[in-house]
Residue, then its C-alpha position, 0 to 999 in steps of 0.5 A: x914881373x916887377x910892374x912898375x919897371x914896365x910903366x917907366x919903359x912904356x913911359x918912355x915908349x910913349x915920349x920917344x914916339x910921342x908924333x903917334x899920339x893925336x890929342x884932341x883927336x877929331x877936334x874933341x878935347x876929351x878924345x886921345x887916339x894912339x896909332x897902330x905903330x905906336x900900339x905895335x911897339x907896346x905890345x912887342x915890349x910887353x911881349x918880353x914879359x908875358x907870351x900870353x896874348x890876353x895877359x899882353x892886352x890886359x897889360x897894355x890897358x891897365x898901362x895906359x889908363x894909369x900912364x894917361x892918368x884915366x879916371x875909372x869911368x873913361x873908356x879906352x878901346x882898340x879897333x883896328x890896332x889903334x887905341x881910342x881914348x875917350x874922356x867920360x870925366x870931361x864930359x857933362x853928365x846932367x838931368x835936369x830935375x823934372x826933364x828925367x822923361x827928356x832924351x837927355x835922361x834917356x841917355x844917361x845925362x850925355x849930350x846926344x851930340x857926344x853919343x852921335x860922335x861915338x856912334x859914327x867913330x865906333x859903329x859899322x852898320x853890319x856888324x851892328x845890325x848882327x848884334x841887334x839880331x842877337x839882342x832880339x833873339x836872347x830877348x824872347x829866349x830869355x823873358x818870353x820863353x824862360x822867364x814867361x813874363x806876363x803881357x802886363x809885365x812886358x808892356x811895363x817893362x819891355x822898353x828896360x829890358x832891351x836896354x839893359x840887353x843893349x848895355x850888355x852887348x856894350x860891356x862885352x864888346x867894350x870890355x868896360x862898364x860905365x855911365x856912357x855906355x849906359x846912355x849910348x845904350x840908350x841912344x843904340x835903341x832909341x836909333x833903332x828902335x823899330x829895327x829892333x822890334x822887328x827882329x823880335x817880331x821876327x823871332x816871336x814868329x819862328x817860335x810860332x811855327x814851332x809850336x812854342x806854348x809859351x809863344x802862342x800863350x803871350x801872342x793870344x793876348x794880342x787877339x782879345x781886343x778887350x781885357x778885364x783886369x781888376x774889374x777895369x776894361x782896357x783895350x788891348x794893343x791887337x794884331x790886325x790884317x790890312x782890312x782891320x781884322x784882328x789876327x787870331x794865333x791859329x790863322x798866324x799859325x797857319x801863315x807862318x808855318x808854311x813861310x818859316x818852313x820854306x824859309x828853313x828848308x830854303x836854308x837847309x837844302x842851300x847848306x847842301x848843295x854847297x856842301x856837294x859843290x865842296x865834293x864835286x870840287x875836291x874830285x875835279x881837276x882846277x874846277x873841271x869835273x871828272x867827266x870833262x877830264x876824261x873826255x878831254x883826255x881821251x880826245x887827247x888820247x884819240x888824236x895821239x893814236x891817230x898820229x901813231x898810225x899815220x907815222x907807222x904808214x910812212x915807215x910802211x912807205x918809205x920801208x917800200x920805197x928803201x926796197x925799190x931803190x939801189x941808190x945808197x945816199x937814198x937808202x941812208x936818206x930813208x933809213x935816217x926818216x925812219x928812226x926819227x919816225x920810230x922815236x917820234x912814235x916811242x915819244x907819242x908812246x910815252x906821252x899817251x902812257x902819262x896821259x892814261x895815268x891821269x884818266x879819272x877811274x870809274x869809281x870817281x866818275x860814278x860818283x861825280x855822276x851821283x852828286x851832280x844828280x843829288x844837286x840837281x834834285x836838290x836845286x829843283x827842290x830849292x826852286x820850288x821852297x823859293x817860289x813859295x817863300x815868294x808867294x808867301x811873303x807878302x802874308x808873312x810881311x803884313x804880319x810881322x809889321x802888325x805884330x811890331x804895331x802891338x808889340x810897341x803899345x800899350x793896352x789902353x783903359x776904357 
């Protein structure tokens, strides 16, 4: 594939449909946007060079860094089929020496107004919220569970970690590494900040019911209340109850235990059941069960046999009333109502046979009975996981708010 040849046909891609590139897009300078239809026509071009759909995305982002002469720090990125510029070596990059404690050092030296505008262009609060679940998550995998970081090391180093969890989750879904991303890393903390920590108190707390050593080993140290280190005192950042009592890890233990294990049987039994619902609906016919199916054909049924009946009394009749009469236009009269008689009932005959064959068998209803039973056992059992989750949240919320309260503070020399 010669490259070069390529560049000259997407350059001339771009001029020819230069109306689909919006410079200065949302009245910022160092913002490009380039529509889906414009992208479309890239891709489609590049397609004739490589039928791999990554090698095509690559080709297309290495294409337009050098045909718009990107610097390597600007970010280019493609969210619903369109490409978004942004140009990182446009933007001021500053700390002002002895503001490094400032937010504007806290972003990487970025205006705040620049990340807000990429936040509000980029981020969708629920796919967001996911990922912040995650960063929380491989938190506690990682420096709690694995790494076994000290409750000394954690309150000197915790704010960093997470943010370098933030700025990873940006390099992945960006596919870019550079000095914005790092301080719009920041800001994604900074603006979610408590969120955060309670999705890390969250997972601290599910470990806990699990029994994790090194759970219980790190939350312990919040029921000290006071900590001698290097022959100096310090009060420790406690887990305390709404009257001021400190949470010990065993009566957590006994909270938590009980409302996670409703939370996760609530979870499984729901699993469950929709599986059933996918069982039942695979031997239902247009979402009427087995049951219904048979009861209404055979009402079907019932009604067909009962007009065959009726129709077999009127021959009867008019075969009585053929033998009693001597007139012959009667007789050819009768004789003509009979044989529509008797292909109305061949008819009725058939109709009934077809019906027969759509009767749910025995075995189908059988086991229609056996998962609705399963279900309804299993929806009970729901129920009643979701009236202790109820009468067990209050506890379980007071707690983890508490625990977000210490997790965020420091001990304290006395």
């Amino acid at each position: 594939m010669d490259y070069n040849t390529l560049l000259d046909e997407l350059d001339t891609i771009l001029e020819e449909n230069e109306t689909l590139i919006y410079e200065s897009y949302n009245n910022k300078d160092d913002q490009i946007l380039i529509d889906s239809q414009l992208v479309k026509k890239l891709l489609k071009h590049i397609a004739t060079y490589t039928s791999d759909t990554k090698q095509q995305n690559t080709l297309l982002k290495s294409s337009i860094k050098e045909l718009f002469e990107l610097e390597e720090k600007d970010l280019l990125i493609i969210k619903k089929g369109h490409i978004f510029i942004k140009i990182i070596s446009m933007l001021e990059q500053n700390i002002p020496q002895g503001r490094e404690s400032t937010n504007q050092a806290r972003y990487n030296g970025f205006d705040e107004n620049e990340l807000i505008a990429f936040y509000n262009e980029f981020c969708e609060e629920k796919e967001l919220e996911k990922h912040i679940k995650a960063i929380a998550k491989e938190f506690v995998k990682t420096y709690i569970l694995k790494n076994r970081i000290s409750n000394d090391e954690y309150e000197r180093k915790v704010f960093t970690l997470i943010k370098t969890l933030y700025f990873d989750f940006l390099i992945t879904k960006y596919e870019e590494k550079d000095e914005f991303l790092l301080g719009f890393a920041g800001y994604l903390f900074r603006n979610n900040f408590e969120k955060t920590f309670l999705f890390i108190a969250e997972e601290l707390l599910v470990n806990l019911a699990h029994n994790d050593s090194q759970v219980i080993r790190f939350l312990e140290y919040y029921s000290q209340n006071i900590v001698i280190l290097n022959a100096k005192k310090f009060k420790v950042p406690s887990i305390r109850t709404s009257q001021g009592h400190i949470w010990k890890v065993t009566s957590m233990h006994s909270v938590i235990k009980i409302y996670i294990g409703a939370k996760e049987m609530h979870s499984i039994i729901k699993k469950k059941i929709k599986t059933l619902d996918k069982a039942i609906d695979a031997i239902s016919t247009f979402s009427i069960s087995p049951v219904e199916q048979q009861k209404k054909l055979k009402k079907k049924i019932i009604f067909i046999n009962n007009t065959i009946n009726e129709k077999f009394h009127s021959i009867e009749k008019l075969q009585e009333m053929l033998k009693n009469t001597k007139k012959e236009d009667a007789k050819l009269n009768f004789k003509q109502e009979m044989r529509s008689l008797n292909n109305e009932i061949i008819q009725l005959q058939e109709e009934k046979k077809n019906i027969e064959k759509k009767l749910p068998d025995e075995k189908t209803i059988t086991k229609y009975q056996q998962l609705q039973r399963e279900k309804e056992t299993l929806s009970k059992e729901l129920n009643n996981k979701k009236m202790l989750l109820e009468k067990n949240e209050p506890s379980y919320k007071q707690l983890k708010y508490a625990l977000v309260k210490a997790l965020i503070q420091k001990k304290q020399k006395i």
